[in-house]
N, CA, C and O atoms as a Tinker XYZ file with bonds, in Angstrom:
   304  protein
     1  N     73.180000  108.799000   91.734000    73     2
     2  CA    74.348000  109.141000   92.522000    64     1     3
     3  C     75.073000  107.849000   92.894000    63     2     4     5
     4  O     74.521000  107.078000   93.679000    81     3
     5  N     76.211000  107.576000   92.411000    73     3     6
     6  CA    77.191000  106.386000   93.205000    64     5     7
     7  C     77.016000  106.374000   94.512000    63     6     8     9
     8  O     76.783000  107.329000   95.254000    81     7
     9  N     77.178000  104.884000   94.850000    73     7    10
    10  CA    77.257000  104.531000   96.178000    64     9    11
    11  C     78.916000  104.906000   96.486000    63    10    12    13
    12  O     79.072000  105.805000   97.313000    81    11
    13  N     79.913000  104.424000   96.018000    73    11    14
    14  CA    81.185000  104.852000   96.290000    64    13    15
    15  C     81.913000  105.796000   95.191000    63    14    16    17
    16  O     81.850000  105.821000   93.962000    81    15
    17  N     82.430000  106.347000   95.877000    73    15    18
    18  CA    83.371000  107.961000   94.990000    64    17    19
    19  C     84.598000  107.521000   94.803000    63    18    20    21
    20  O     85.264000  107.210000   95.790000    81    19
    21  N     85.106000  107.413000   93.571000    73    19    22
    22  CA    86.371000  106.948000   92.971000    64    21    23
    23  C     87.572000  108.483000   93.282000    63    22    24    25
    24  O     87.473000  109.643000   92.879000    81    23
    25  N     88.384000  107.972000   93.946000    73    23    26
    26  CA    89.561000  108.738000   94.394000    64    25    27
    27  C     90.934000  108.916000   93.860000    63    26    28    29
    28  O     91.891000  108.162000   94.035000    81    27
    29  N     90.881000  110.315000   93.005000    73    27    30
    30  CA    91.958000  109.815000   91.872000    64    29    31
    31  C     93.084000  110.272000   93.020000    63    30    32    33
    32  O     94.070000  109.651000   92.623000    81    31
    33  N     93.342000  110.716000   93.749000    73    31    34
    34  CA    94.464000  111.156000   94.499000    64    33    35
    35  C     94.502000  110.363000   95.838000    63    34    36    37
    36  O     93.518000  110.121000   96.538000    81    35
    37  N     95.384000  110.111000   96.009000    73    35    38
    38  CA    96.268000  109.552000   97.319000    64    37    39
    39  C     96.600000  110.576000   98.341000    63    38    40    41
    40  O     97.026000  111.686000   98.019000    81    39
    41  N     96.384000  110.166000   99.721000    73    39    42
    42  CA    96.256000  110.599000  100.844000    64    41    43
    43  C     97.852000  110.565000  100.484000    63    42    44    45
    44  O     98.328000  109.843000   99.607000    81    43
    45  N     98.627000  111.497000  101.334000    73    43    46
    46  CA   100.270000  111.743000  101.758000    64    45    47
    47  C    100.752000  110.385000  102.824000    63    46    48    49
    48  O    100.370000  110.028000  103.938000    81    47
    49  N    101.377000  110.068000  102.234000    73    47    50
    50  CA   102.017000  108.739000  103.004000    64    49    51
    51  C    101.455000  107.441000  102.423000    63    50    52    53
    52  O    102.087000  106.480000  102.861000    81    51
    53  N    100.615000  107.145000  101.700000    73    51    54
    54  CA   100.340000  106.475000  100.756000    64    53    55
    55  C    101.080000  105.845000   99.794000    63    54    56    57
    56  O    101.458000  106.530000   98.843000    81    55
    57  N    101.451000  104.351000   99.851000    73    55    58
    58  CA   102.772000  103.750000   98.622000    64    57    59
    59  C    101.534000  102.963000   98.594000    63    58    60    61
    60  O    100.688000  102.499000   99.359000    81    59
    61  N    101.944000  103.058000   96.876000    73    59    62
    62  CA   101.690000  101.515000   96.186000    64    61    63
    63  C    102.965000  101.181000   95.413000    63    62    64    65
    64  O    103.907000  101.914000   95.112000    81    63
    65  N    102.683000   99.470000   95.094000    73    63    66
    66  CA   103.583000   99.280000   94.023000    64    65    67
    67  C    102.688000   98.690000   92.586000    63    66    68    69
    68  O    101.815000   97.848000   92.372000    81    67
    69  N    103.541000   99.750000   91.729000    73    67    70
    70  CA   102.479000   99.575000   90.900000    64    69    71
    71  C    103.364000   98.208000   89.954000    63    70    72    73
    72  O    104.501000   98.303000   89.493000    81    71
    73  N    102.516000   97.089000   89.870000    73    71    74
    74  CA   102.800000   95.838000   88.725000    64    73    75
    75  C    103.211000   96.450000   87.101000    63    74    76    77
    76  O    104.005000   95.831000   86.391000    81    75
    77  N    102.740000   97.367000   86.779000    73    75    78
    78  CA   102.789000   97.940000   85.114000    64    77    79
    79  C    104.086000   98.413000   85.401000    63    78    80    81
    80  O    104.906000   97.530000   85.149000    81    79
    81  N    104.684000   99.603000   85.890000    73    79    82
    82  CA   105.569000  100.160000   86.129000    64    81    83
    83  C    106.803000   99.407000   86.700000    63    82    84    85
    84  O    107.940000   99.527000   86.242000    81    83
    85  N    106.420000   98.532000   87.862000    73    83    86
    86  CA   107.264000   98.196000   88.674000    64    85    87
    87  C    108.462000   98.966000   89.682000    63    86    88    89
    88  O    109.645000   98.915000   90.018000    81    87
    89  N    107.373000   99.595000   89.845000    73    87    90
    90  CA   108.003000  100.662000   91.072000    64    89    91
    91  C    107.096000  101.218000   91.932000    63    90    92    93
    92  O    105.916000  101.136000   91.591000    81    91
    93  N    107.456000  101.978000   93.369000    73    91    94
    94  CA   106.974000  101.849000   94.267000    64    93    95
    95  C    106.462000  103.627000   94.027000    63    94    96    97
    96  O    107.353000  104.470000   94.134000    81    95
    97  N    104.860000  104.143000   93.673000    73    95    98
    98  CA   104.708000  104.853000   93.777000    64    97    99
    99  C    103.949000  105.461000   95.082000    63    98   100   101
   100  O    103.492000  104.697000   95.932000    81    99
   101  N    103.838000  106.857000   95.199000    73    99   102
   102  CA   103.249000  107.249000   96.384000    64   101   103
   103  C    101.476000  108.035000   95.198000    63   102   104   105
   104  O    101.256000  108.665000   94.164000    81   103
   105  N    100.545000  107.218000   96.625000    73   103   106
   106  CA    99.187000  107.606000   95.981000    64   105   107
   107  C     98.964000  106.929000   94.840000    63   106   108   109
   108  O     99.862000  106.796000   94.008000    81   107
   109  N     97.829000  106.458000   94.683000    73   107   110
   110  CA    97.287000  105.506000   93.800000    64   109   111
   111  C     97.092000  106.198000   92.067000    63   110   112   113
   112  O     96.103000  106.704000   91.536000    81   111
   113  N     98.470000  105.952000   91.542000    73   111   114
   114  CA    98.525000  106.656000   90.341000    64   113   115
   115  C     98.178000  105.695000   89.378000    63   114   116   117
   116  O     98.220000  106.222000   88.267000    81   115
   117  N     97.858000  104.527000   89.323000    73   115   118
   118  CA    97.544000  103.633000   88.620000    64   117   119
   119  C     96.009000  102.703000   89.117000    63   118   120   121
   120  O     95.572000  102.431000   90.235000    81   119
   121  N     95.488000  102.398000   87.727000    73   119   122
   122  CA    94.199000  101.559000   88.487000    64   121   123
   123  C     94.659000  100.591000   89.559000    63   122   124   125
   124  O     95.813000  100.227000   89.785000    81   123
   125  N     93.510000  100.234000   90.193000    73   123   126
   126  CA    93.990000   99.238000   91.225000    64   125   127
   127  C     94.213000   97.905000   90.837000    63   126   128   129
   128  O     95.096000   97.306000   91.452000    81   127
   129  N     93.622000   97.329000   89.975000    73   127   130
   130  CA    93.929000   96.317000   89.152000    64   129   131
   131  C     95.781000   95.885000   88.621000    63   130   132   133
   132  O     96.199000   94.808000   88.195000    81   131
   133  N     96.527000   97.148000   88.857000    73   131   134
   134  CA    97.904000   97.027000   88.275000    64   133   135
   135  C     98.549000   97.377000   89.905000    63   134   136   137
   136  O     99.763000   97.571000   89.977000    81   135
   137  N     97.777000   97.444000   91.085000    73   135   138
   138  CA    99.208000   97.908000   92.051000    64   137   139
   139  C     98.604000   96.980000   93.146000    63   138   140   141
   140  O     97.458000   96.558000   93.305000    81   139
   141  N     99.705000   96.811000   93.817000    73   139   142
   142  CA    99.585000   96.022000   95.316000    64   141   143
   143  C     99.481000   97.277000   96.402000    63   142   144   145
   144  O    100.117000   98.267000   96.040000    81   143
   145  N     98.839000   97.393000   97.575000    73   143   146
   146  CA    98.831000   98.451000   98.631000    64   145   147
   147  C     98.026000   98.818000   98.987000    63   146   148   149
   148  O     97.001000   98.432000   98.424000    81   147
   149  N     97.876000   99.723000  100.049000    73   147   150
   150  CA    98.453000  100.654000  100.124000    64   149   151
   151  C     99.397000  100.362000  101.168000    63   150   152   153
   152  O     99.018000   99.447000  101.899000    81   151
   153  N    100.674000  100.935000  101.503000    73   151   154
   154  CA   101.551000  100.361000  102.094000    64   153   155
   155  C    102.302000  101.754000  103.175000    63   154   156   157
   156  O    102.206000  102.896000  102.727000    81   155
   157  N    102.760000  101.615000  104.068000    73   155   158
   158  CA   102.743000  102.448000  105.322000    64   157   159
   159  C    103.829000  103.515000  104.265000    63   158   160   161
   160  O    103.684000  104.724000  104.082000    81   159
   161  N    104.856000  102.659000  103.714000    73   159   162
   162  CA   106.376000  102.864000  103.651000    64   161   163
   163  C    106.957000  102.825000  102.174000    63   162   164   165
   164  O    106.556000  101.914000  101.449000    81   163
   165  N    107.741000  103.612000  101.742000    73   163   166
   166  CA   108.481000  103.527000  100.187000    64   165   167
   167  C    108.884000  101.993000  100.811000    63   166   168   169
   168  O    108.514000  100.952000  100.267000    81   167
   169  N    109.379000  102.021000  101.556000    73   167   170
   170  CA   110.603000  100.428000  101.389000    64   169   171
   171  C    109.180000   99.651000  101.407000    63   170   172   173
   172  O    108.886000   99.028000  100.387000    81   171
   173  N    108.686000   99.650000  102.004000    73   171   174
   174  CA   107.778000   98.667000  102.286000    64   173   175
   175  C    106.580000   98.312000  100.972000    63   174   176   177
   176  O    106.074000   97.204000  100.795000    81   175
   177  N    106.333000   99.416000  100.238000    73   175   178
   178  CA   106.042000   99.039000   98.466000    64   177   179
   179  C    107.599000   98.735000   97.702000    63   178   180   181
   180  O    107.462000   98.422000   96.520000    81   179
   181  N    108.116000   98.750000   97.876000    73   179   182
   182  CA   109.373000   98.349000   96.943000    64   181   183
   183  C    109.362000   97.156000   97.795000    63   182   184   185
   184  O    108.226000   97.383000   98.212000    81   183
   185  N    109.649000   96.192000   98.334000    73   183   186
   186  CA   109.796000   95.009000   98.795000    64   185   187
   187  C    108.195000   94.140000   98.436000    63   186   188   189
   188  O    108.072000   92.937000   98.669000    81   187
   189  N    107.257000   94.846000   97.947000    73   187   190
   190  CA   105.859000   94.341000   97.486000    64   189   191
   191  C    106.271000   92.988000   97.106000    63   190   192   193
   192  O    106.000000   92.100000   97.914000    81   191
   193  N    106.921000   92.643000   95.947000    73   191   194
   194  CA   106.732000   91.699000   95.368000    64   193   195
   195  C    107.601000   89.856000   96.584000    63   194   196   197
   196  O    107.465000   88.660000   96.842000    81   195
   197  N    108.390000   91.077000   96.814000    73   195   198
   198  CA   108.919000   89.766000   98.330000    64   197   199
   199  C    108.423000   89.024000   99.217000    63   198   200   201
   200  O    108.627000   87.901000   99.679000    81   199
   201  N    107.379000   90.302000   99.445000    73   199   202
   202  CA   106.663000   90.092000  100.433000    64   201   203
   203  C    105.390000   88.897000  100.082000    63   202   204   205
   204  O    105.062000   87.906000  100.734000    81   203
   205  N    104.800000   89.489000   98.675000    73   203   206
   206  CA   104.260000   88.451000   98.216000    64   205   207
   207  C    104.445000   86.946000   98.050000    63   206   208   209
   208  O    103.646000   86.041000   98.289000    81   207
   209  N    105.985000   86.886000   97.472000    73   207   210
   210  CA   106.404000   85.523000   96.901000    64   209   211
   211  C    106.596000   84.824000   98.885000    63   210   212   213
   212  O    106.201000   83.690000   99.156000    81   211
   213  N    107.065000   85.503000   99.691000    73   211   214
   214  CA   107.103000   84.538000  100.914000    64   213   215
   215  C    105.169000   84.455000  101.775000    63   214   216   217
   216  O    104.875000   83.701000  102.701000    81   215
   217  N    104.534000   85.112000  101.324000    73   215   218
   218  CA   103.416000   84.609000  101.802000    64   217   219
   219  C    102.916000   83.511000  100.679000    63   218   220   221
   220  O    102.488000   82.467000  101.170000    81   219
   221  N    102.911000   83.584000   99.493000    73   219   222
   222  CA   102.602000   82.324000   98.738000    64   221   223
   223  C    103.433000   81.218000   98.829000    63   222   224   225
   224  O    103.299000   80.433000   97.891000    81   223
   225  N    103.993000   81.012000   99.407000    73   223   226
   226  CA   105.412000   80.033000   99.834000    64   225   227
   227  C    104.532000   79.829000  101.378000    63   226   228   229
   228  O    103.917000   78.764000  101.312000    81   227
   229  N    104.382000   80.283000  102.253000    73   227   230
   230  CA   103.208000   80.220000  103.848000    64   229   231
   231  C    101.979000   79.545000  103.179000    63   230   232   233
   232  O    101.375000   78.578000  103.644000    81   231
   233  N    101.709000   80.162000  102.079000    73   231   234
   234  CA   100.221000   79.955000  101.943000    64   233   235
   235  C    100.252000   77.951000  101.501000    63   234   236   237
   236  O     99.566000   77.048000  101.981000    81   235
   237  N    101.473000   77.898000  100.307000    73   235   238
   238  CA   101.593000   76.509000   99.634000    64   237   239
   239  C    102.060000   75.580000  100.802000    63   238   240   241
   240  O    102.162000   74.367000  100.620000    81   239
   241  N    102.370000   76.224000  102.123000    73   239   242
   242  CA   102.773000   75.022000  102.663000    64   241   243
   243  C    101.822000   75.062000  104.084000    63   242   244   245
   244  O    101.997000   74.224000  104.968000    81   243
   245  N    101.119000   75.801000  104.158000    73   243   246
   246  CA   100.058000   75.838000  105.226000    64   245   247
   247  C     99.367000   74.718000  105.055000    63   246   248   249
   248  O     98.705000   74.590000  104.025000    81   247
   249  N     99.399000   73.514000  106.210000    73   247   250
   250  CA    98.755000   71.980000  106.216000    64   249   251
   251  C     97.057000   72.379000  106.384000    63   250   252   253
   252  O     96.269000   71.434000  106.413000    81   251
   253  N     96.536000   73.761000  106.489000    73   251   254
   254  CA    94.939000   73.917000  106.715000    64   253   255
   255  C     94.797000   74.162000  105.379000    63   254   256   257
   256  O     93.594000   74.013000  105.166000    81   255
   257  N     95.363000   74.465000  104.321000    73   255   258
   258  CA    94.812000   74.395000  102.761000    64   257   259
   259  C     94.973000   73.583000  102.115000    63   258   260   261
   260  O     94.700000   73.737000  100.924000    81   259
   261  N     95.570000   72.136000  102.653000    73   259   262
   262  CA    95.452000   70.873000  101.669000    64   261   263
   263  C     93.843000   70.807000  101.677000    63   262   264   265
   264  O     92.961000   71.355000  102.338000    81   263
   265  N     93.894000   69.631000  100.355000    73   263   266
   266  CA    92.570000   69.796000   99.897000    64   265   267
   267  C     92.488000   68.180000  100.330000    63   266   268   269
   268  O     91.318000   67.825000  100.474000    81   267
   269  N     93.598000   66.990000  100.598000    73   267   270
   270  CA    93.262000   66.295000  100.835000    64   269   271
   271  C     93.176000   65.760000  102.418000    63   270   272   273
   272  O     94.131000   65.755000  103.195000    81   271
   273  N     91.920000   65.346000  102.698000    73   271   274
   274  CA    91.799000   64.753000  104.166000    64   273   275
   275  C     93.056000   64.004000  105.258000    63   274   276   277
   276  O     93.824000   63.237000  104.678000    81   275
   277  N     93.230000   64.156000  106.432000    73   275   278
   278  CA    94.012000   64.460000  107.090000    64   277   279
   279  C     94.059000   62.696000  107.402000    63   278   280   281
   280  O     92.993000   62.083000  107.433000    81   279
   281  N     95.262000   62.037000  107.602000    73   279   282
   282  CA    95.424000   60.877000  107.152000    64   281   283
   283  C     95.594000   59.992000  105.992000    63   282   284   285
   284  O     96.184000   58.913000  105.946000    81   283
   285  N     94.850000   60.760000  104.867000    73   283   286
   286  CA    95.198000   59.809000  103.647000    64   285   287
   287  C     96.395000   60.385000  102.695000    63   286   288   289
   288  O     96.827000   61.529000  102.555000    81   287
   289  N     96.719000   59.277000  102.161000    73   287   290
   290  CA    98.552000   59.973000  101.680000    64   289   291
   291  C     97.899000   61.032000  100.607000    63   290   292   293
   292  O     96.723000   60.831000  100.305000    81   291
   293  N     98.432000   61.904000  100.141000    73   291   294
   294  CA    98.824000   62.667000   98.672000    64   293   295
   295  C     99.108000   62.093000   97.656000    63   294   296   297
   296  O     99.798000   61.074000   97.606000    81   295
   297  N     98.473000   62.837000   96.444000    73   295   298
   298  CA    98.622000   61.900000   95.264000    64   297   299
   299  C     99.655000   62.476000   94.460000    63   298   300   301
   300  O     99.833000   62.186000   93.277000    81   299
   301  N    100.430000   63.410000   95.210000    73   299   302
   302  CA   102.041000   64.277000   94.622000    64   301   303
   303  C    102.877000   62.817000   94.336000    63   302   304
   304  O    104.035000   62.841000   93.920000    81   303
């Protein structure tokens, strides 16, 4: 018997955005491997990929994920 039960249907109110498609579906119609979510809101899976590119933009400039020690210059 599986430890976890694979759920082909989506709860109601359920967005993903699916990466293959590129659109914001409701309920997980695609493996999870191809969608970002689950997301409260249609707008809010359709803006997926925005949302992404400004947290990797937070993430590249967040001074707690340099890799080099605090005082010595950068080798940029």
């Amino acid at each position: 018997m599986p430890l976890f039960k694979k759920r082909t249907v989506g709860k109601p109110g359920e967005w993903y955005y699916c990466l293959k498609h590129k659109k914001a579906e409701e309920g997980p119609e695609c493996p999870a491997k191809e969608r970002f979510g689950p997301y409260a809101s249609r707008q809010e899976a359709e803006h997926a990929m925005q949302t992404a590119r400004e947290r990797n933009l937070e993430w590249e400039n967040d001074p707690k994920w340099r890799d080099t020690p605090a005082g010595t210059p950068d080798d940029d």
